[in-house]
MIBAPA-534625 format. One record per residue (C-alpha): x, y, z. Coordinates in nm, 2 decimals, padded with zeros to 4 digits. Example, Ala and Ser with C-alpha at 12.3 -4.5 7.8 and 13.67 -1.06 7.14 Angstrom:
<papas>
<papa xx="01.23" yy="-00.45" zz="00.78"/>
<papa xx="01.37" yy="-00.11" zz="00.71"/>
</papas>
This chain:
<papas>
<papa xx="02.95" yy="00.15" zz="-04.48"/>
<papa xx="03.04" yy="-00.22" zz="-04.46"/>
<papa xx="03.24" yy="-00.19" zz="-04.17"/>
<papa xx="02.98" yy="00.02" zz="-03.98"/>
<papa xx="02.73" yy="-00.24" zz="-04.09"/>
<papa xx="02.99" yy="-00.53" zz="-04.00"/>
<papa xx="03.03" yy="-00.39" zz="-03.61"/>
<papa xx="02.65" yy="-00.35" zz="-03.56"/>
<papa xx="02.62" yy="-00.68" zz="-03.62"/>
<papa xx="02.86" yy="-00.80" zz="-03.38"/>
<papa xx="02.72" yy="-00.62" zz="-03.10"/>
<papa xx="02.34" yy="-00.71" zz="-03.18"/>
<papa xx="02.44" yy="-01.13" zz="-03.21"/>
<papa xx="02.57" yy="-01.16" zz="-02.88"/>
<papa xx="02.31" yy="-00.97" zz="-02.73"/>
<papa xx="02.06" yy="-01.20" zz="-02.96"/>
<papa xx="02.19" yy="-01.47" zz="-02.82"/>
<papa xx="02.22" yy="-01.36" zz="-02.46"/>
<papa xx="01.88" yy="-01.32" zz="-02.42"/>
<papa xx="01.81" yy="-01.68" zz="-02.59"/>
<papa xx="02.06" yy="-01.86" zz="-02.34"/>
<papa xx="01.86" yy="-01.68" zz="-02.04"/>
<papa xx="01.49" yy="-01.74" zz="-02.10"/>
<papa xx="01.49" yy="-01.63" zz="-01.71"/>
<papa xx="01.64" yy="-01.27" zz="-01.81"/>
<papa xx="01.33" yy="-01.23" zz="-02.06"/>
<papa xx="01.09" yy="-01.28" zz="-01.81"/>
<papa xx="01.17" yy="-01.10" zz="-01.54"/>
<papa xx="01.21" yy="-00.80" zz="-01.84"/>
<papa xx="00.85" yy="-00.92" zz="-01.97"/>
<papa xx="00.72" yy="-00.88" zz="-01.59"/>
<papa xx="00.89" yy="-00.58" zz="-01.50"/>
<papa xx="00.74" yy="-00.42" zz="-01.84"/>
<papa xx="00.38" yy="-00.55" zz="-01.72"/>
<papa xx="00.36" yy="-00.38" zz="-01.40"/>
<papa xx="00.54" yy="-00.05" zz="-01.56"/>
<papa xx="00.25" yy="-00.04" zz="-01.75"/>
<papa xx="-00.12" yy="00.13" zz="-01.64"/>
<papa xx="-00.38" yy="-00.17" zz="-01.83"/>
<papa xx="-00.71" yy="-00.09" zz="-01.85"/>
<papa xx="-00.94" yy="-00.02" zz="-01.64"/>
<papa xx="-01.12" yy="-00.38" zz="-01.59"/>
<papa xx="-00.77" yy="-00.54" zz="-01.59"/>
<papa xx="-00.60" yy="-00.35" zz="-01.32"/>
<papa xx="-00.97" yy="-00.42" zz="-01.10"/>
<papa xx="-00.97" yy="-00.78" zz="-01.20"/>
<papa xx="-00.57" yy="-00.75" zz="-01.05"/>
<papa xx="-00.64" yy="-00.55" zz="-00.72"/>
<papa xx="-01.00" yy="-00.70" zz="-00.61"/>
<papa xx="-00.86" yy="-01.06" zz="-00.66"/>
<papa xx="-00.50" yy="-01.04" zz="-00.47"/>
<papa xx="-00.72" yy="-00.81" zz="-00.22"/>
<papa xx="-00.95" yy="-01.12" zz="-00.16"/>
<papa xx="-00.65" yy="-01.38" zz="-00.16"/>
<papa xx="-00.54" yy="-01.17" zz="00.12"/>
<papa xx="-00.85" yy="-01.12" zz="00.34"/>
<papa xx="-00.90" yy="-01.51" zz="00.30"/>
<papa xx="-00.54" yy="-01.58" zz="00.42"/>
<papa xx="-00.51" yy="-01.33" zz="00.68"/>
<papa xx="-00.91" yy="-01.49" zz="00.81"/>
<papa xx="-00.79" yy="-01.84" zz="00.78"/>
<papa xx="-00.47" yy="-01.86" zz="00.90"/>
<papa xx="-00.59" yy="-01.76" zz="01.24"/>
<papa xx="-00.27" yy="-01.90" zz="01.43"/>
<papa xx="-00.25" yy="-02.00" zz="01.86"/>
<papa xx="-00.49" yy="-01.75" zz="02.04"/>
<papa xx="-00.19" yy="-01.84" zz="02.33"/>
<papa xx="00.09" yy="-01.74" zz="02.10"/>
<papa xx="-00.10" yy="-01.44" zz="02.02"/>
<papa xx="-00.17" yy="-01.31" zz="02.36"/>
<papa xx="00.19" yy="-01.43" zz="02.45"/>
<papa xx="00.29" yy="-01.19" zz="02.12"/>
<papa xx="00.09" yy="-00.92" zz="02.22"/>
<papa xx="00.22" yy="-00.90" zz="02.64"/>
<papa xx="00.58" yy="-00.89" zz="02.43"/>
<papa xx="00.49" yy="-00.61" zz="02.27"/>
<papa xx="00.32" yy="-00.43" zz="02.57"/>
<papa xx="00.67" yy="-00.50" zz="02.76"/>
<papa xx="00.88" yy="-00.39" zz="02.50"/>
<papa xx="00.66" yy="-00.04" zz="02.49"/>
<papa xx="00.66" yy="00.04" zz="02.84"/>
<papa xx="01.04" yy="-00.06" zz="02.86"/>
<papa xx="01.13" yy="00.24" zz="02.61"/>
<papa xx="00.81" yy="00.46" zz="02.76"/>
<papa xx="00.55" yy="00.49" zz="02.45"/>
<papa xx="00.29" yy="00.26" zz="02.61"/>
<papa xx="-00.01" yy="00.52" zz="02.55"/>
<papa xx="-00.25" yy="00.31" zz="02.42"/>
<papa xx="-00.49" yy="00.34" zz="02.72"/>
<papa xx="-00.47" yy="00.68" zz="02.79"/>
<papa xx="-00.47" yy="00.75" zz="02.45"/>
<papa xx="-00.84" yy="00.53" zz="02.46"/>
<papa xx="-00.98" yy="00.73" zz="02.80"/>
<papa xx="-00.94" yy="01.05" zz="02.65"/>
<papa xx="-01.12" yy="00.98" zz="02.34"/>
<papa xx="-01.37" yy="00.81" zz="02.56"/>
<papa xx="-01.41" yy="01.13" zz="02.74"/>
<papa xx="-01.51" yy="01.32" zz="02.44"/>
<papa xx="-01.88" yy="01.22" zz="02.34"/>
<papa xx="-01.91" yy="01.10" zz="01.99"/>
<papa xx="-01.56" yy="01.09" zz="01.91"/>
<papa xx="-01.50" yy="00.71" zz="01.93"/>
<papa xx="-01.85" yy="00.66" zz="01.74"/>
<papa xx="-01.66" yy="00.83" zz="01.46"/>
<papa xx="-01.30" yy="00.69" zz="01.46"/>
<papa xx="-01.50" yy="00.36" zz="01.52"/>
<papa xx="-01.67" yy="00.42" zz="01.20"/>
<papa xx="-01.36" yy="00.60" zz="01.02"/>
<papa xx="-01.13" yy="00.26" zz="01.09"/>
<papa xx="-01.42" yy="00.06" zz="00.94"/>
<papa xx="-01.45" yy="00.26" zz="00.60"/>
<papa xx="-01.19" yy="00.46" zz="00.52"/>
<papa xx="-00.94" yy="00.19" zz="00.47"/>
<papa xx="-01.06" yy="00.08" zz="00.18"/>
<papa xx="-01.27" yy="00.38" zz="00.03"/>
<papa xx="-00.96" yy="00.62" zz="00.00"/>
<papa xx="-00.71" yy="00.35" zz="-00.06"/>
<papa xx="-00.98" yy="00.27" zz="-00.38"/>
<papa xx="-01.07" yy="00.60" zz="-00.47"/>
<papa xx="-00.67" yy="00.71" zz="-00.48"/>
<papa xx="-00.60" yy="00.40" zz="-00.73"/>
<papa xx="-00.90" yy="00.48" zz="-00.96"/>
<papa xx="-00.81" yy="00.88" zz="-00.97"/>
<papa xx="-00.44" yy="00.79" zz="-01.03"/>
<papa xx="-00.57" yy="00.53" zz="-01.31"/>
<papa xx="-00.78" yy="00.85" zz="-01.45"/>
<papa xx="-00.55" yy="01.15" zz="-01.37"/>
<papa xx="-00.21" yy="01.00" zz="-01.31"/>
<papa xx="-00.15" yy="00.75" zz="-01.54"/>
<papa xx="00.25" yy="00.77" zz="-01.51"/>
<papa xx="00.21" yy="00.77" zz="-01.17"/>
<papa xx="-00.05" yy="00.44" zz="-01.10"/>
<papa xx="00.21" yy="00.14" zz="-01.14"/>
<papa xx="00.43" yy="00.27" zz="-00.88"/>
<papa xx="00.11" yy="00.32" zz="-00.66"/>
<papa xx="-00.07" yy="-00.03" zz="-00.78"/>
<papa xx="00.26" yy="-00.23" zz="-00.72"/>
<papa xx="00.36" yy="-00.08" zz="-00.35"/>
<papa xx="-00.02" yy="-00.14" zz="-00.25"/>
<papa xx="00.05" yy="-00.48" zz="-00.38"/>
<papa xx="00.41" yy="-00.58" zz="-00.25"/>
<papa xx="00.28" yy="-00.43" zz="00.08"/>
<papa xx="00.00" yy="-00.64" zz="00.11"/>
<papa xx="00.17" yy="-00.94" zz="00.01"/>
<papa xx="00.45" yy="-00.89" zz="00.26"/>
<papa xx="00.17" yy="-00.83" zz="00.55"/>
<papa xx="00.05" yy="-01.17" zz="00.52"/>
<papa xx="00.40" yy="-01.30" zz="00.59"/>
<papa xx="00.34" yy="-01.13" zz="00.90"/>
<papa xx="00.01" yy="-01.24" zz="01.00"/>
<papa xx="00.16" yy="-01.58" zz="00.99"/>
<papa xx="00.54" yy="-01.54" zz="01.15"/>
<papa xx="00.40" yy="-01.34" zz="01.39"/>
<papa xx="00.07" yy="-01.33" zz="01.47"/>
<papa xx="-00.04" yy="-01.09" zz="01.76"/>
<papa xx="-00.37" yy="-01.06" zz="01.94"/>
<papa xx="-00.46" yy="-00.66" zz="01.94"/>
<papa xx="-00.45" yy="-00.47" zz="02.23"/>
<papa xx="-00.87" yy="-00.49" zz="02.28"/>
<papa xx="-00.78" yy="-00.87" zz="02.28"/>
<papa xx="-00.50" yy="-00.83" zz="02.51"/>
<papa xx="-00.64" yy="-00.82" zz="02.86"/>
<papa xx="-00.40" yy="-00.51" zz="02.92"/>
<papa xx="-00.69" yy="-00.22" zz="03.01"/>
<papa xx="-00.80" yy="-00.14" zz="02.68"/>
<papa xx="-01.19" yy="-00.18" zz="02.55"/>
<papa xx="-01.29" yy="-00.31" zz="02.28"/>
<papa xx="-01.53" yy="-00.03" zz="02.13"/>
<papa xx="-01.59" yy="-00.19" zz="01.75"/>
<papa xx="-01.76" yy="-00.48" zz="01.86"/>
<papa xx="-02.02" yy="-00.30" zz="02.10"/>
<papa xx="-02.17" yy="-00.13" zz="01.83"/>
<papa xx="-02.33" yy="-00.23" zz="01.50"/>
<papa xx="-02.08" yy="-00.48" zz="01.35"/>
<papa xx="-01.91" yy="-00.71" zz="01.59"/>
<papa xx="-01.57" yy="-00.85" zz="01.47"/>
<papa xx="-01.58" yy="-01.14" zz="01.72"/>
<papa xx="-01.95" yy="-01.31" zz="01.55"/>
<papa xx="-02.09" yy="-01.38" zz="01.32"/>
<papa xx="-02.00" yy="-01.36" zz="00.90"/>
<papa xx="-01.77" yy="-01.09" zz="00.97"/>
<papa xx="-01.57" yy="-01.34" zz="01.20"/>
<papa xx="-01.53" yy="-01.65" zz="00.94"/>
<papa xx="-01.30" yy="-01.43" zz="00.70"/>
<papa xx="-01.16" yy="-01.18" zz="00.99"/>
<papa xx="-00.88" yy="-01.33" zz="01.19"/>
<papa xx="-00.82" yy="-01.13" zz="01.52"/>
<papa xx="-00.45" yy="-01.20" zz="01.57"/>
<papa xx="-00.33" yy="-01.05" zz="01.25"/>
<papa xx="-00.23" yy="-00.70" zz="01.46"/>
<papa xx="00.15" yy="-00.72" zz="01.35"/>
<papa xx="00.16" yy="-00.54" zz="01.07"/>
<papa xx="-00.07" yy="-00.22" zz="01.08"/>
<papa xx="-00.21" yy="-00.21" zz="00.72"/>
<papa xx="-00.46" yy="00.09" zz="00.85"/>
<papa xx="-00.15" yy="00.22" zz="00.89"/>
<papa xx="00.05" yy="00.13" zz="00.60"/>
<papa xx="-00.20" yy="00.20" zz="00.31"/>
<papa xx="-00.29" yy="00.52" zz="00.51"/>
<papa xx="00.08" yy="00.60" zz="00.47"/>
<papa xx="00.07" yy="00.51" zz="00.06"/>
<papa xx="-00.24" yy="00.68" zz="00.04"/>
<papa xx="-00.13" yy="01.01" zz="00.20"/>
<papa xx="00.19" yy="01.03" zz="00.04"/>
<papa xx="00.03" yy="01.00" zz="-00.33"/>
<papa xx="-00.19" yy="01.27" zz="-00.22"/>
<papa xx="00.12" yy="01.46" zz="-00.14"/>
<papa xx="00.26" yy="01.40" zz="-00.40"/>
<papa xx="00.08" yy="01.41" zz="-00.69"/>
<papa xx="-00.29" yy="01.58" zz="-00.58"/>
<papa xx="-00.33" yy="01.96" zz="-00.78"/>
<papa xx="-00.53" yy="02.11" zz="-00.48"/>
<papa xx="-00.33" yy="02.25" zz="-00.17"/>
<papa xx="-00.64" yy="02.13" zz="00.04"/>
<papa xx="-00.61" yy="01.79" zz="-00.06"/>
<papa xx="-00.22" yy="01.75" zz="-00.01"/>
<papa xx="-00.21" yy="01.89" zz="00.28"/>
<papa xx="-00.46" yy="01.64" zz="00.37"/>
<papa xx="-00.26" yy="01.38" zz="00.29"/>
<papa xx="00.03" yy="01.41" zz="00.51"/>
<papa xx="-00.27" yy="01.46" zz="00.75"/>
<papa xx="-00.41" yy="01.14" zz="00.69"/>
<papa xx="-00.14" yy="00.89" zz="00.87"/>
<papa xx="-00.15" yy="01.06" zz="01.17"/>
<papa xx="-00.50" yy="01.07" zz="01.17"/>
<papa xx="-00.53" yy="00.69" zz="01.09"/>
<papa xx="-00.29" yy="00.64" zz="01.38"/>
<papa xx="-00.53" yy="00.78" zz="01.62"/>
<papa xx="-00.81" yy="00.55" zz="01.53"/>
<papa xx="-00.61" yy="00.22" zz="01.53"/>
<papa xx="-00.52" yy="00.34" zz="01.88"/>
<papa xx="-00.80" yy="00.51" zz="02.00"/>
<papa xx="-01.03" yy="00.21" zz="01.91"/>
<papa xx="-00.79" yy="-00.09" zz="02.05"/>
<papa xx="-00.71" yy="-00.20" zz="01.76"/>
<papa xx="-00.31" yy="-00.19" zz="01.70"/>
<papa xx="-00.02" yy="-00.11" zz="01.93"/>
<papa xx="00.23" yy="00.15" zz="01.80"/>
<papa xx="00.48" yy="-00.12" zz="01.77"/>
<papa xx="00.14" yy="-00.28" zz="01.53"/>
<papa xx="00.17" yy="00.10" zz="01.35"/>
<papa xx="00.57" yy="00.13" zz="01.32"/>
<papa xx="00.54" yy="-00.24" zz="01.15"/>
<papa xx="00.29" yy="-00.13" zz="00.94"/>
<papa xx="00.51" yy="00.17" zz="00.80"/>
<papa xx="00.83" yy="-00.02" zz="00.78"/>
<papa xx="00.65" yy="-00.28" zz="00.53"/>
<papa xx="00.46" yy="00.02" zz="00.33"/>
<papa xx="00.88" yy="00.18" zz="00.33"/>
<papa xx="01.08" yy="-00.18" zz="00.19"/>
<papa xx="00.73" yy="-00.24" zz="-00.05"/>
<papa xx="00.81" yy="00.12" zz="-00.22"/>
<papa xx="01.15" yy="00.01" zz="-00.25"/>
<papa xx="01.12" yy="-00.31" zz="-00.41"/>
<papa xx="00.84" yy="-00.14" zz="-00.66"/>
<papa xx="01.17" yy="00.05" zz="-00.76"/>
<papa xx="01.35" yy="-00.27" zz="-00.88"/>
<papa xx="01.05" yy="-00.36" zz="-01.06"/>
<papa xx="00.87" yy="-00.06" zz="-01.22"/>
<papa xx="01.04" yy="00.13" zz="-01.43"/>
<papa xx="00.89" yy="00.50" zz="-01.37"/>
<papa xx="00.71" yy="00.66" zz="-01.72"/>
<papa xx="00.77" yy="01.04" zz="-01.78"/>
<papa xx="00.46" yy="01.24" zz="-01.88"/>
<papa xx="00.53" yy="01.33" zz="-02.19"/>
<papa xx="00.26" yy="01.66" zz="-02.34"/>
<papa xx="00.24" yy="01.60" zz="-02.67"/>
<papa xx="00.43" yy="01.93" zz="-02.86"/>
<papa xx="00.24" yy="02.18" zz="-03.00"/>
<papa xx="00.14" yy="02.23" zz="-03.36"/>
<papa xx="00.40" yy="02.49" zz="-03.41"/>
<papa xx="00.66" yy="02.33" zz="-03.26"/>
<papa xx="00.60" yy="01.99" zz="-03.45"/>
<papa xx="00.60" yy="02.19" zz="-03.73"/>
<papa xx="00.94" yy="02.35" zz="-03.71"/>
<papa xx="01.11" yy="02.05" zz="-03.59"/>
<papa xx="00.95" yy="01.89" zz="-03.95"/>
<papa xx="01.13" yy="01.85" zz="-04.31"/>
<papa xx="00.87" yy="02.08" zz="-04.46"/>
<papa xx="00.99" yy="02.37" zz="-04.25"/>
<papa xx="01.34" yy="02.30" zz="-04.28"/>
<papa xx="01.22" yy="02.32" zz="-04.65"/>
<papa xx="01.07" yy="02.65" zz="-04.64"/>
<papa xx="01.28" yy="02.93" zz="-04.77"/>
<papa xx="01.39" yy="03.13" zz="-04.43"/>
</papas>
């Protein structure tokens, strides 16, 4: 017994003293524990709605050179039509030629980016609690890393561009270009496609973790579908889209390194508890 109690010991000092030497080691555990974890409900809102607002305020005021922009945005026409996927303006008259359809993917790019990419994080919070760090952290680290693009790269969208496509937002009620809108809205943030990106998140959760056949299969619908819009409505290049989908790809894997994934655990029944107890190993059999 002394000897087992002897080697214990040795292996729990060093470790003790491991984690004392590297005050750096306990923190990043202390982090990684914090966003493995689903808080409560005001917490994780205070979280999202205040690094969602550091976000719109950097990407509106860190509007960059409208020359370097334009310049950005020719580049990206050129490299397009060099490997043939430059589609963005027929893409645009056809949806034009259908009546009411740009009214509605007008309308779709203005709401749905943020109602489903909300409504997905507060059903997962509800329904999915295992599930909602992985979520809440790639929305996060995605969002994070498309700033760093708005400001290597900034990139004047293809209704900005002067290359044939119409801008059909700001004809209608709200008007990107004036007004309060404009203060916290920074038109040369194109490169990456976060329509795109969180549309991606978004439909992949629904995928993945929605109980209703309906609803996953709408899902792997929605990316697509938000692809459309940002092109349809001049918004984003595909080059602005494929961006948009490589940051939404490296954010889920760096969520790996720092959320460890919880196992939904149903809690056994009575029964089972029971026999698994010392009072029924007790029991006369």
């Amino acid at each position: 017994m002394q000897v087992a109690t002897l080697a214990h010991e040795s292996r729990s000092v060093p470790s003790q003293r491991r984690e004392g030497d590297h005050p750096a080691w306990t923190a990043a555990a202390d982090r990684r524990g914090w966003l493995s974890r689903r808080h409560s409900l005001p917490v994780e809102l205070a979280l999202v709605l205040g690094l969602y607002a550091v976000y719109e305020a950097t990407r509106g005021l860190v509007a960059g050179d409208a020359q370097v922009a334009l310049r950005h945005a020719r580049d990206i026409v050129s490299l397009e039509r060099s490997v043939h996927v430059f589609v963005e303006e027929p893409v645009q008259h056809a949806a034009l030629a259908v009546p009411g359809l740009i009214g509605t993917l007008g309308f779709a790019y203005l709401t749905l980016h943020l109602s489903l990419t909300a409504g997905l994080l507060l059903w997962l919070h509800r329904r999915r609690p295992a599930a909602y760090p992985v979520v809440r952290t790639t929305l996060l680290l995605a969002t994070a890393l498309a700033v760093v693009g708005y400001v290597v790269f900034p990139t004047a969208p293809p209704r900005l561009s002067g290359v044939g496509i119409v801008d059909t937002l700001s004809k209608g009620h709200v008007d990107l270009n004036k007004g309060l809108v404009s203060s916290l809205y920074n038109p040369f943030a194109a490169v990456p496609s976060m329509h795109v990106g969180y549309a991606l998140i978004v439909g992949a959760s629904l995928a993945r973790y929605a109980p209703n056949p309906l609803t996953r299969i709408a899902g792997l619908a929605y990316p697509p579908f938000v692809l459309l819009v940002i092109v349809a409505t001049g918004n984003h290049f595909l080059i602005d889209a494929a961006a948009g989908a490589a940051v939404a790809a490296i954010a889920f894997l760096a969520t790996r390194l720092f959320v460890t994934p919880v196992v939904d655990r149903a809690p056994a029944p009575p029964a089972a508890r029971f026999q698994d107890s010392g009072m029924a190993k007790a029991l006369p059999r």
